[in-house]
C-alpha positions as CSV (number, residue, x, y, z in Angstrom):
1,X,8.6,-21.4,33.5
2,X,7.9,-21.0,37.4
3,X,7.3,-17.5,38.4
4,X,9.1,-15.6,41.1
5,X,6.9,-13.8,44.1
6,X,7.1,-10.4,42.4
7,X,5.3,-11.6,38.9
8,X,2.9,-13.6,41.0
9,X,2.0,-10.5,42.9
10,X,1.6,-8.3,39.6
11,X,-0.9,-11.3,38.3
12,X,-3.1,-11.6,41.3
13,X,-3.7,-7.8,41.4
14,X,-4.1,-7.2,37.9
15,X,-6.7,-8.9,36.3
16,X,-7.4,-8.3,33.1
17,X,-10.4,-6.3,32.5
18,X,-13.8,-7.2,31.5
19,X,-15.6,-6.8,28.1
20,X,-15.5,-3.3,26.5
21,X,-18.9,-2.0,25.5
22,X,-20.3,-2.3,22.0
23,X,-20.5,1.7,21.9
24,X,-17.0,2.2,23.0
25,X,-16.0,-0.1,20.9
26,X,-17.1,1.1,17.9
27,X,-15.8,4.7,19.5
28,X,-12.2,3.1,19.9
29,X,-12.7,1.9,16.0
30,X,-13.0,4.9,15.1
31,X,-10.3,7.1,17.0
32,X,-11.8,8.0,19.7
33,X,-9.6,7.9,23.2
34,X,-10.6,8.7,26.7
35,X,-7.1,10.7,26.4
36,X,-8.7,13.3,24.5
37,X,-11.6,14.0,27.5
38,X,-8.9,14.4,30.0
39,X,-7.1,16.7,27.5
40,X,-10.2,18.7,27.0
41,X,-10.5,19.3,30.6
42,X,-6.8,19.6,31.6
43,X,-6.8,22.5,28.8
44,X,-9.1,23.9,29.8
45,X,-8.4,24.0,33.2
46,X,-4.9,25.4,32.3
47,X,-6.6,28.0,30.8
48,X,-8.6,29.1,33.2
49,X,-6.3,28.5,35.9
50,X,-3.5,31.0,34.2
51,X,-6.5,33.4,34.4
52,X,-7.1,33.1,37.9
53,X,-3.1,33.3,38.4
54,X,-2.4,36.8,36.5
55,X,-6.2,38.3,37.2
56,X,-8.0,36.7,40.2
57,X,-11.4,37.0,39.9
58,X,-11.6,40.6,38.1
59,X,-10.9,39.4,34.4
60,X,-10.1,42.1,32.0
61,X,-11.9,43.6,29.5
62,X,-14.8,41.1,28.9
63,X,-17.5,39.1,31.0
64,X,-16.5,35.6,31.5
65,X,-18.6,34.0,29.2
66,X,-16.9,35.4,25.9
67,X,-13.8,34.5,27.9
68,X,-15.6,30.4,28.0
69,X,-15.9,30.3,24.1
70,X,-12.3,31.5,23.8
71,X,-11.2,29.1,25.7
72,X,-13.4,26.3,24.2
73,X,-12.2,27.2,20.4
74,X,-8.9,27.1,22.0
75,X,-9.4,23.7,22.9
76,X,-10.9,22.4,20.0
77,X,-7.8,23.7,17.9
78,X,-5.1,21.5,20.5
79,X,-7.4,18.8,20.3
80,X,-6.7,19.0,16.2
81,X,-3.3,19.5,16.1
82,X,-2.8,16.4,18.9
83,X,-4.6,13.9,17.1
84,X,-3.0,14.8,13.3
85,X,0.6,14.7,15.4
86,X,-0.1,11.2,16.4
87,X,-0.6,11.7,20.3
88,X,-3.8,9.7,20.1
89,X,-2.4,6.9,18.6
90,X,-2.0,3.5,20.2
91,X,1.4,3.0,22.0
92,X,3.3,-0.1,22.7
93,X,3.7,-1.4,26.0
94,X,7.2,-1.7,25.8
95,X,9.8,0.9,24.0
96,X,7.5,3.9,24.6
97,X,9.1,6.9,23.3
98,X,9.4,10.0,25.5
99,X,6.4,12.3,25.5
100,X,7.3,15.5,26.8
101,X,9.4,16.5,23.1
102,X,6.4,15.2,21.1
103,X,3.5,17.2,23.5
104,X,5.5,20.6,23.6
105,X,6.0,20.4,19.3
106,X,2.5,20.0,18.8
107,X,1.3,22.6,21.7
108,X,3.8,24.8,20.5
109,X,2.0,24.3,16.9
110,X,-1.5,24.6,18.2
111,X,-0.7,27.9,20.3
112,X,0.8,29.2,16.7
113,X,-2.4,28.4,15.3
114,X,-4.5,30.3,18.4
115,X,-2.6,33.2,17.7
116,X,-3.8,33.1,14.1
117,X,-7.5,31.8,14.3
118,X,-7.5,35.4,16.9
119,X,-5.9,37.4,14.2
120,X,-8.1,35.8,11.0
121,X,-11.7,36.0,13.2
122,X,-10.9,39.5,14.9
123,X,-12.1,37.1,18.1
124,X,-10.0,37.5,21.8
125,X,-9.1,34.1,22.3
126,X,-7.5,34.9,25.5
127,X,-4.7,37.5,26.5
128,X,-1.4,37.0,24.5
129,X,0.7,36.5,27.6
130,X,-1.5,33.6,28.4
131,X,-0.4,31.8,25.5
132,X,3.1,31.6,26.4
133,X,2.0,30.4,29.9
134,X,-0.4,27.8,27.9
135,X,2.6,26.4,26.1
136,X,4.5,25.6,29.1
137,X,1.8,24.5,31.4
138,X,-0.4,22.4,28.8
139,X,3.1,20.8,27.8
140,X,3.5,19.2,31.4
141,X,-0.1,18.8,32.3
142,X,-0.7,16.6,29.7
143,X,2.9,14.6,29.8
144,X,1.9,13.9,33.0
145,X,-1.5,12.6,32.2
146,X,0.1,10.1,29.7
147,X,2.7,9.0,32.5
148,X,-0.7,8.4,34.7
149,X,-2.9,6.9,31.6
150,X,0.6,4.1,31.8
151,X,0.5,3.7,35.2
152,X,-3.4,3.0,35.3
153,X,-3.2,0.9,32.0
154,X,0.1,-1.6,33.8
155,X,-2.8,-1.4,37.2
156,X,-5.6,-2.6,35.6
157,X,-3.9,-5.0,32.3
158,X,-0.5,-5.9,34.4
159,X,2.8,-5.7,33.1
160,X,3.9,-6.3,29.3
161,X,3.8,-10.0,28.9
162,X,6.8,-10.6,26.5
163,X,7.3,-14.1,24.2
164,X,11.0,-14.2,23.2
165,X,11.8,-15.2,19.1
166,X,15.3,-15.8,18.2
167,X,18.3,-17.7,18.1
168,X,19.1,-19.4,21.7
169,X,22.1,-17.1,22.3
170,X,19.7,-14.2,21.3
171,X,17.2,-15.2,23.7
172,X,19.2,-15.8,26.6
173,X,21.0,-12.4,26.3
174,X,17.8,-10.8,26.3
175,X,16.2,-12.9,29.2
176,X,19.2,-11.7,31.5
177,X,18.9,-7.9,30.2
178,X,15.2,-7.9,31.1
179,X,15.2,-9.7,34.8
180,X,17.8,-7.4,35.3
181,X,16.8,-3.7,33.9
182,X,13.0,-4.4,33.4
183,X,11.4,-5.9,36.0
184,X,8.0,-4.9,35.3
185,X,7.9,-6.9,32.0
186,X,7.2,-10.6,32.9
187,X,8.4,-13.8,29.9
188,X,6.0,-16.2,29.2
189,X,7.1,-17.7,26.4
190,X,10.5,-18.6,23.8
191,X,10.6,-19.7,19.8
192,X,13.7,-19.8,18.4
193,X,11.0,-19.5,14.9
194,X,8.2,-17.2,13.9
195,X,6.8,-20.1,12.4
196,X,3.3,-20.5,13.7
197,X,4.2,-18.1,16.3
198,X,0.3,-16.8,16.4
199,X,-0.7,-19.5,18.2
200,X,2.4,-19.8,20.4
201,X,1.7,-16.3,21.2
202,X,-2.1,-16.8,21.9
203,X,-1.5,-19.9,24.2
204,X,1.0,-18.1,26.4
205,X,-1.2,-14.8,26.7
206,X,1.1,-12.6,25.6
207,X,1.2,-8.4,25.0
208,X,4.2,-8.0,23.0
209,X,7.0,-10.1,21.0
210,X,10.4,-9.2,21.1
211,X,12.5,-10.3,17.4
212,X,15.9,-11.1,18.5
213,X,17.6,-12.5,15.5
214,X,18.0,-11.4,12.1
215,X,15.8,-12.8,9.4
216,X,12.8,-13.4,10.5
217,X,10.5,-10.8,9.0
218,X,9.6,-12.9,6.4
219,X,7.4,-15.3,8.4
220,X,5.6,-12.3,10.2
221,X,4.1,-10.2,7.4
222,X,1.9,-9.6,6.3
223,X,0.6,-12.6,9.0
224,X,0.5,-12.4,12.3
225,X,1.9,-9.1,11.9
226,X,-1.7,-7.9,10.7
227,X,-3.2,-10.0,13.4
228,X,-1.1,-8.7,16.1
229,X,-1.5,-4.9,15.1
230,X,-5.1,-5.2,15.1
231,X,-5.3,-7.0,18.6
232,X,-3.1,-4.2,19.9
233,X,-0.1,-7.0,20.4
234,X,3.3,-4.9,20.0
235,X,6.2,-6.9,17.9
236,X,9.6,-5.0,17.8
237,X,13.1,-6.0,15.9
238,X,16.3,-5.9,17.8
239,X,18.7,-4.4,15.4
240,X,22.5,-4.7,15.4
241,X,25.3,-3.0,13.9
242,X,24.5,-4.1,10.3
243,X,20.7,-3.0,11.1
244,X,21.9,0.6,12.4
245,X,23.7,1.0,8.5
246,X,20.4,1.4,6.8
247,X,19.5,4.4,8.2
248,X,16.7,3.6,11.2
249,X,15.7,6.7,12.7
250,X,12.7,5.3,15.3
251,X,14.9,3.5,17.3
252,X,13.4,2.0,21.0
253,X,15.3,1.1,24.0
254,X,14.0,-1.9,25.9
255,X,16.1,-3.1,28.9
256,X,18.7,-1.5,27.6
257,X,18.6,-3.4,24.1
258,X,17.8,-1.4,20.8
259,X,14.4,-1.8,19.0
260,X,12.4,-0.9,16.3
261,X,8.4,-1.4,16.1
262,X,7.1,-3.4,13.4
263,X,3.9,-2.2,11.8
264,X,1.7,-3.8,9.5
265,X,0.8,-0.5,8.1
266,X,3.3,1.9,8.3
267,X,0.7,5.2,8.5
268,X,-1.1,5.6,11.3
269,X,-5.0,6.9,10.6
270,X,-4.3,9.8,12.0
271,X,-1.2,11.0,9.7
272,X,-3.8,9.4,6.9
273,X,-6.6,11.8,7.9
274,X,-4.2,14.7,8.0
275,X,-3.1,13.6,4.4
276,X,-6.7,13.7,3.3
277,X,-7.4,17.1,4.5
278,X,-4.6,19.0,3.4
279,X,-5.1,17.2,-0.4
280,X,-8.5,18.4,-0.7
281,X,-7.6,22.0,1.0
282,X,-5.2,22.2,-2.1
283,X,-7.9,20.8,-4.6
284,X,-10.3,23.7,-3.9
285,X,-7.2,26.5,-3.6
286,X,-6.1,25.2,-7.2
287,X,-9.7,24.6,-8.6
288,X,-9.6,28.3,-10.5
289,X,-6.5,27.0,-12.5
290,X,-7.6,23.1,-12.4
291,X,-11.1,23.7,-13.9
292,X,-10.2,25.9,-17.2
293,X,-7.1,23.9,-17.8
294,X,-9.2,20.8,-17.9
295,X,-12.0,22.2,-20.5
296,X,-9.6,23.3,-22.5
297,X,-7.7,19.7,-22.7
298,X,-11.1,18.0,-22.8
299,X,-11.7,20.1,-26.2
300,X,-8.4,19.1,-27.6
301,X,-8.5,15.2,-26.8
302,X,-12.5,15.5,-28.9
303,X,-11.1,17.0,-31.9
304,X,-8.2,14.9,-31.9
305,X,-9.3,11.4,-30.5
306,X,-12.9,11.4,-31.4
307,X,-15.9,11.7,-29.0
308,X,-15.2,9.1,-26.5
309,X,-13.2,11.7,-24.2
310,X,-12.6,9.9,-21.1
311,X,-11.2,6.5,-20.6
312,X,-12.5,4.6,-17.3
313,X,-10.2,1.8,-16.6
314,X,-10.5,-0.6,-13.4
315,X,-7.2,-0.1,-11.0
316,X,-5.9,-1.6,-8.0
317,X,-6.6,1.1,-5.0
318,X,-6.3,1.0,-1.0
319,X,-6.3,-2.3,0.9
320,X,-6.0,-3.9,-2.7
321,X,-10.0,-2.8,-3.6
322,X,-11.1,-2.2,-7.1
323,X,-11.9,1.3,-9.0
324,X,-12.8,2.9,-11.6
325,X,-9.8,5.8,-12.3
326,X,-10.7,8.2,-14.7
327,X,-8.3,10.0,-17.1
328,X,-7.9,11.3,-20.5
329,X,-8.0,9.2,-23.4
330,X,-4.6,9.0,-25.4
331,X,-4.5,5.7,-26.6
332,X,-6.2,4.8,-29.8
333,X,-9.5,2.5,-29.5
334,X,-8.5,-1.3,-28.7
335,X,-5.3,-0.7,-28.5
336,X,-5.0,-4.0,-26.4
337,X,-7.0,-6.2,-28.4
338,X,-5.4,-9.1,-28.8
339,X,-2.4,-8.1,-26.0
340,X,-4.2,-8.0,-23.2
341,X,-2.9,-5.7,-20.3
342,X,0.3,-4.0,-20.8
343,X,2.8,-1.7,-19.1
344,X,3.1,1.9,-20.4
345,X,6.7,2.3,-22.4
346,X,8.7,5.2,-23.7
347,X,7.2,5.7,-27.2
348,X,4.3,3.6,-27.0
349,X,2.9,2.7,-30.1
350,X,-0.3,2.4,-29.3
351,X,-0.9,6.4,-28.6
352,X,-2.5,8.6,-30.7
353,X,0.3,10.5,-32.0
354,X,-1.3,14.0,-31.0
355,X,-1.9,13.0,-27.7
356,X,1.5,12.0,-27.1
357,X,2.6,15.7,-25.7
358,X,-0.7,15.1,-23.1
359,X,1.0,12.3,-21.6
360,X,4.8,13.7,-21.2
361,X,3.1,16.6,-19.8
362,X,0.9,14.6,-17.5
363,X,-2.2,16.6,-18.8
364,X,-4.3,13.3,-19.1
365,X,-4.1,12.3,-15.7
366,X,-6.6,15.5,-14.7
367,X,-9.3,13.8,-14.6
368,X,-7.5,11.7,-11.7
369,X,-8.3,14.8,-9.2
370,X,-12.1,13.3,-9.4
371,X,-11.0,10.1,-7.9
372,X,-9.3,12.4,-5.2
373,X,-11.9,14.3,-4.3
374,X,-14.3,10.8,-4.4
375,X,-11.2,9.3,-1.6
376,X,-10.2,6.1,-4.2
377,X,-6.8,8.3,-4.8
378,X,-4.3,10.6,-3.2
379,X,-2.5,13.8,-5.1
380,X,1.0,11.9,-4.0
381,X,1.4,8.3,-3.3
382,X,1.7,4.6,-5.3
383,X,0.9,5.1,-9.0
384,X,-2.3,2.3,-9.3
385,X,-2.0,-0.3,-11.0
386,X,-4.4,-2.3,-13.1
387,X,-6.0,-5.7,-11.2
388,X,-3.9,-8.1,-13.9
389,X,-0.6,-6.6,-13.7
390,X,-1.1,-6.2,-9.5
391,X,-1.7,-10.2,-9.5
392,X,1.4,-10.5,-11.3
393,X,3.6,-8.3,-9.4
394,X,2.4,-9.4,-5.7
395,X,3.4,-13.5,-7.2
396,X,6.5,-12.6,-8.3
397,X,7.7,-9.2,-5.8
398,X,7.7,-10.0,-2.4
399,X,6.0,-7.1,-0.1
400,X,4.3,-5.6,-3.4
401,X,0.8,-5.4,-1.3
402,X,2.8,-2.9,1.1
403,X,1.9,-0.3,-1.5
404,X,-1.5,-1.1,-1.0
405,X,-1.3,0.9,2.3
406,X,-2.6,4.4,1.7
407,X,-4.9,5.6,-1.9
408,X,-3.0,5.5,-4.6
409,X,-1.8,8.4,-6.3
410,X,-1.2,10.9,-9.3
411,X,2.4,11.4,-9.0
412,X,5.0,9.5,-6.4
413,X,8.2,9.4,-5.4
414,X,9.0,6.1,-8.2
415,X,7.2,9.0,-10.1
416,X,9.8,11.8,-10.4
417,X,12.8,9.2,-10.0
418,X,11.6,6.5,-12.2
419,X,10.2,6.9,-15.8
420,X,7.5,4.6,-17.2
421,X,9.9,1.4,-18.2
422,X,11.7,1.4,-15.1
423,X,11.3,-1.9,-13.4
424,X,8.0,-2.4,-10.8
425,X,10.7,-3.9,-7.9
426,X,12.5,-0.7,-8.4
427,X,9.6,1.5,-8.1
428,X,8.0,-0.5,-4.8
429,X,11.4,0.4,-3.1
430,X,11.2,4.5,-4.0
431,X,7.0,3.1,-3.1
432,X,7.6,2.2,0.2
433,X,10.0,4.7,1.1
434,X,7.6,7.0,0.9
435,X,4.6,5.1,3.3
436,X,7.7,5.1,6.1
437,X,8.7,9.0,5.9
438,X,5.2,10.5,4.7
439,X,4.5,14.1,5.9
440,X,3.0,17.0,4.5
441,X,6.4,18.5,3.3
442,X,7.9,15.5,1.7
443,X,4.1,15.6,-0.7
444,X,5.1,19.3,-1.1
445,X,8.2,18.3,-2.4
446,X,7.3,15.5,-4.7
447,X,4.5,17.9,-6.1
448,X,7.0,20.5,-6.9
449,X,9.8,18.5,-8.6
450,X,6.5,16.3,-10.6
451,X,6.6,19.8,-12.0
452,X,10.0,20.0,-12.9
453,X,9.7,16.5,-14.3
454,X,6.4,17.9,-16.5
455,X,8.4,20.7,-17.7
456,X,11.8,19.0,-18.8
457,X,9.5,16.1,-20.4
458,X,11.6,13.3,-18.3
459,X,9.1,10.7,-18.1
């Protein structure tokens, strides 16, 4: 396709960079962004600077060094609540959502959480006053540092180089909406298929691939989707008006045409790290109840099941690895001989009849908090599943290894809607409707009406 002056000027002066080193790399790997450097500084030159404004040089009350630790615990506590909000986070080239919302929530979070960490360590962060100032000031400092991190990232990488998938109406409608509204993005490439479209990409060079027609996810994941999320190549899905009916809330606009990003994992390591945390914050808040509750089962299942307590059974976990979950014993000894794997059903025969009240009331699954606290399971997410039965439902499911995403968990959202016969295509959906809308309050939620479940015996 011959390329007009503009797009030849925007290749000549940006040539793609050179090698990253091995240390940044491995940095980059693992979260690290030179984002959060600038932020640092910007912070705390806002804070100082807001110092200067309302005191001058005469600062009240103490000498400038207790002032420099303030200001430095301040700092690490925004630097916190940025990356767990997602502001560190790799963004797409094209569709970029706007940043000034997103900063001011999470400052507006992290000055909440100043005011506290003062309150809780007796310690004078800074003067209370400042930490209105700090909310407005830090807001648009740091929007503006992303706006410049874009502008130096189109610099030095060029414009988004965008390869066209879809039906040829599709295509040309989009060609015309992009030479016209986004001139910056350059096409350097059409499919009307996703078929092989990995190596169509790679040969044309490009950043990002637009979807334009419907149907055509199938053929993207979880390849090249997997590919092209970890070689930081964006892929979004034009959606219509049949699209718009399901509900989409992270909708894009590019040249003036709606998108929505497609992810090969649909939590960002971030949001997973803040998931982490908080689980084992509430591990050690509820260990005074957790710990006596469990001796006292662990009594009952050896006086009623014999002295093989425990049962250690091999499940399907995160990324589709192996483990070994641990849990109560309720079933009687070889209860599958002969069977070979089976799925749990109301009424199962092959439970110890006294034990039968431990697994309505979820008591058995205790144990469970180990593999927590060990990282091969979650409190809330995908139920695990044993290797056999995972083989089985990835042949016959399509997207079953979606649920794969995140540890599995003790209780889940196809948890306190489903029951233990209800079908495993039913319970993926409920599965991975919970990877797209994880946060801390929807766990809180499933937690507290798993108890509800427990208490009415609905399983």
């Amino acid at each position: 396709m011959p390329k007009t002056q503009d797009q030849r000027r925007w290749l000549t002066i940006s040539a793609p960079p050179g090698p990253e080193p091995v240390l940044l790399q491995h940095l980059r790997t693992r979260g690290f962004r030179w984002l959060q450097v600038a932020d640092a500084a910007l912070l705390m030159l806002a804070m100082v600077g807001i110092n200067v404004v309302r005191f001058g040089t005469n600062w009240p009350h103490y000498p400038v060094s207790h002032y420099t630790i303030g200001f430095a615990i301040a700092t690490a506590i925004h630097l916190i609540v940025y990356y767990f909000a997602g502001l560190y986070e790799p963004e797409l080239r094209l569709g970029h959502r706007p940043w000034l919302p997103r900063i001011g929530a999470a400052t507006l979070v992290a000055v909440l959480l100043d005011s506290l960490a003062a309150l809780a360590t007796g310690r004078y962060l800074m003067p209370r006053a400042n930490l209105v100032a700090l909310l407005v000031v830090a807001s648009l400092l740091l929007t503006a540092s992303r706006h410049l991190s874009r502008w130096v990232r189109l610099r030095r990488g060029g414009p988004p180089r965008v390869f066209l998938v879809g039906a040829p109406d599709d295509v040309n409608l989009a060609r015309a909406h992009l030479h016209e509204s986004d001139r910056t993005a350059l096409i350097v490439g059409e499919s009307t298929s996703a078929i092989g479209l990995e190596q169509l990409v790679d040969e044309a060079g490009a950043t990002d691939v637009l979807m334009l027609s419907s149907g055509g996810l199938a053929a993207l994941f979880p390849e090249p989707l997997t590919s092209f999320e970890r070689r930081g190549i964006g892929a979004l899905q034009r959606i219509g008006a049949q699209e718009t009916m399901l509900g989409l809330r992270e909708v894009r606009e590019v040249a003036g045409m709606p998108f929505v990003p497609l992810q090969a994992h649909t939590l960002p390591r971030s949001r997973a790290h803040l998931k982490r945390c908080l689980e084992l914050v509430a591990i050690i808040a509820l260990s005074p109840i957790i710990l006596p509750v469990a001796l006292l089962v662990s009594c009952y299942v050896r006086i009623v099941a014999g002295k093989h307590i425990l049962l250690r059974q091999e499940r399907v976990g995160r990324n589709g690895r192996g483990f070994e979950m641990v849990k109560f014993r309720t079933m009687q000894p070889n209860a599958e001989e002969g069977l070979g794997p089976l799925l749990a059903r109301r009424n199962d025969p092959r439970v110890i009849p006294a034990c039968q009240w431990l697994r309505d009331t979820r008591l058995d699954e205790i144990p469970n908090l180990w593999n927590v606290v060990k990282g091969e399971m979650s409190i809330v997410g995908p139920r695990p599943e044993r290797p056999e039965l995972t083989a089985r439902h990835e042949e016959l499911i399509p997207g079953y290894r979606r649920r794969h995403e995140i540890p599995p968990g003790i209780t889940g959202l196809a948890q306190i809607h489903g029951s233990y016969h209800t079908d495993p295509a039913f319970k993926l959906g409920y599965d991975l409707q919970y990877l797209v809308n994880w946060s801390p309050v929807l766990d809180v939620e499933i937690a507290l009406r798993t108890v509800w479940v427990v208490v009415t015996r609905r399983v």
